[in-house]
C-alpha positions as CSV (number, residue, x, y, z in Angstrom):
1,X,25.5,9.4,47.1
2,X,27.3,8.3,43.6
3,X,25.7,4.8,43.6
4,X,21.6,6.4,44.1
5,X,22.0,8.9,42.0
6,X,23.2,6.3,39.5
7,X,20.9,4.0,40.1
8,X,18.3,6.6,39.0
9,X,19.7,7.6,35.8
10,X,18.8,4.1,35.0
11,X,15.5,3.9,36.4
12,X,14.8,7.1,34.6
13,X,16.3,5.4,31.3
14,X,14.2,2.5,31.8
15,X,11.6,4.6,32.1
16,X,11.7,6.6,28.9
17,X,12.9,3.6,26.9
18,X,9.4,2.2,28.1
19,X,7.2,5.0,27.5
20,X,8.8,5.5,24.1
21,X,8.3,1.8,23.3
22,X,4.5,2.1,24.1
23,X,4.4,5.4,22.6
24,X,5.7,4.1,19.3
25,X,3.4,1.1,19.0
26,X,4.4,-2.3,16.7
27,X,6.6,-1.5,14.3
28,X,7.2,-5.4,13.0
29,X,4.4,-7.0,11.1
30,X,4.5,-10.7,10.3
31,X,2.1,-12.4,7.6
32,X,2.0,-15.5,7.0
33,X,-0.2,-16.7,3.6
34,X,-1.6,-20.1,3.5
35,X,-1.1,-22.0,0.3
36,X,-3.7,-21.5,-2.0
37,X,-4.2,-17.6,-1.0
38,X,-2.9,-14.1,-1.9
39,X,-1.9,-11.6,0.4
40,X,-2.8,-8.0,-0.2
41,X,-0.8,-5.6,1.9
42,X,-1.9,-2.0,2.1
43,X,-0.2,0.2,4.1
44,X,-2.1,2.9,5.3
45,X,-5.0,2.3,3.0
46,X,-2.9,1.9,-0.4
47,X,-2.4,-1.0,-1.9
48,X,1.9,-1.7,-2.1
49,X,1.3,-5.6,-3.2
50,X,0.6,-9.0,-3.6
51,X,2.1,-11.6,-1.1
52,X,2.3,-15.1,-2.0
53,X,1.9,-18.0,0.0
54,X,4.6,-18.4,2.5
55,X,5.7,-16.1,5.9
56,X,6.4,-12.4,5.3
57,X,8.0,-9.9,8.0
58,X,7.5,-5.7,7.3
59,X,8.9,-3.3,9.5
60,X,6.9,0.0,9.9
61,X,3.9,1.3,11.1
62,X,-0.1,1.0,10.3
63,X,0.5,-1.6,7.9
64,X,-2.8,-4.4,6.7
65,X,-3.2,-7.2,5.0
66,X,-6.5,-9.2,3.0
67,X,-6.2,-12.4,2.2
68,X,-7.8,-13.4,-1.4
69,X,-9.0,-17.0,-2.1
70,X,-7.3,-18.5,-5.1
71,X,-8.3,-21.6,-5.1
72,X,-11.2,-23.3,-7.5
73,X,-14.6,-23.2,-6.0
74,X,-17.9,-25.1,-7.2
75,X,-21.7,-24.1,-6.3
76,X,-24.4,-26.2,-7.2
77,X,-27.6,-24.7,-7.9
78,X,-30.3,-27.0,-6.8
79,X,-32.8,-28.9,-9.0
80,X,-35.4,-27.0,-10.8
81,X,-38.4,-28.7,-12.3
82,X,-38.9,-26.9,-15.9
83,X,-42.2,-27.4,-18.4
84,X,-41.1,-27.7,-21.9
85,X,-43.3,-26.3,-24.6
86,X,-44.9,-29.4,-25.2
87,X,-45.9,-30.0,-21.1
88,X,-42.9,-32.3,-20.7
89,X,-41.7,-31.9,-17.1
90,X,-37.9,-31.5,-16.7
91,X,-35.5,-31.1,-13.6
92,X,-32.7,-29.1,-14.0
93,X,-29.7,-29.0,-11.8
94,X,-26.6,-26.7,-12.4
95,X,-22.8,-26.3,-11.1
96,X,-20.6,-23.4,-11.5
97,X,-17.0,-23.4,-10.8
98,X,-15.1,-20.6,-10.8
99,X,-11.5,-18.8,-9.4
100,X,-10.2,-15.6,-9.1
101,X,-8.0,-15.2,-11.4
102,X,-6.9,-11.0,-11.1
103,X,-6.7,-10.3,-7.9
104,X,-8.2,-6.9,-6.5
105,X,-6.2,-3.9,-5.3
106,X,-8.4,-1.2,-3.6
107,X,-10.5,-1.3,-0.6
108,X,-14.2,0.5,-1.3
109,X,-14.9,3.7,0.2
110,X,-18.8,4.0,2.0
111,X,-19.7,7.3,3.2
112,X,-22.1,6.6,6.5
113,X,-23.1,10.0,8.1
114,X,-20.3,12.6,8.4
115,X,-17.7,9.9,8.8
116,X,-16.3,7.9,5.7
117,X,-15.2,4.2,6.8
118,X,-13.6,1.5,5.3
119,X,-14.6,-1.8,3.2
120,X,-12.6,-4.4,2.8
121,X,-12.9,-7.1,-0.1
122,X,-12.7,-9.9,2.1
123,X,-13.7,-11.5,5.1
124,X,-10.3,-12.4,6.1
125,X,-8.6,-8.8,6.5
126,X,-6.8,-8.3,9.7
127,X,-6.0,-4.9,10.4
128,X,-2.4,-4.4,12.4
């Protein structure tokens, strides 16, 4: 009798431990930033900060992060054939580089219908 009734105290336990584990959800995050890229961590929608490149570990709950491209970019405009004033014909090609240099800190809000959903600034957001 002592060694059933034992035996289902810990069943029980088990039980509870593994309800409550499901209950709860993931309560460890782990980002890891490639070189070249910022991490933005919001946590629940607010912005808390900037991760740099490297692994990062948060313990908690509905946290999310965006990752930023830092890195120089170039985008060539394609040649454009251009009259002068005096009917000489010209072609025109252009390249912009550019980087982000400040990076942003709050997600846009869009109203669509009676519900109000979320924008990231990124492509590369992952939501945890």
């Amino acid at each position: 009798m002592n060694d059933s009734f034992t035996f289902l105290i810990i069943v029980t336990a088990m039980l509870i431990v593994t309800v409550a584990l499901l209950k709860i959800g993931k309560v460890r995050y782990v980002y890891i930033v490639p070189e070249g890229y910022a991490g933005l961590l919001y946590h629940k929608g607010k912005f808390v900060e900037t991760l740099g490149a490297g692994r990062h570990v948060r313990w908690g709950r509905f946290f999310s992060t965006c990752l930023q491209d830092l890195r120089k970019a170039a985008l060539l405009v394609a040649g454009q054939d251009v009259l002068t004033a005096d009917n000489v014909g010209l072609k025109l090609s252009l390249i912009v580089s550019y980087q982000v240099t400040t990076r942003p800190r709050l997600r846009t809000k869009r109203r669509t219908g009676r519900a109000t959903s979320t924008t990231l600034p990124s492509s590369r957001c992952a939501r945890s």
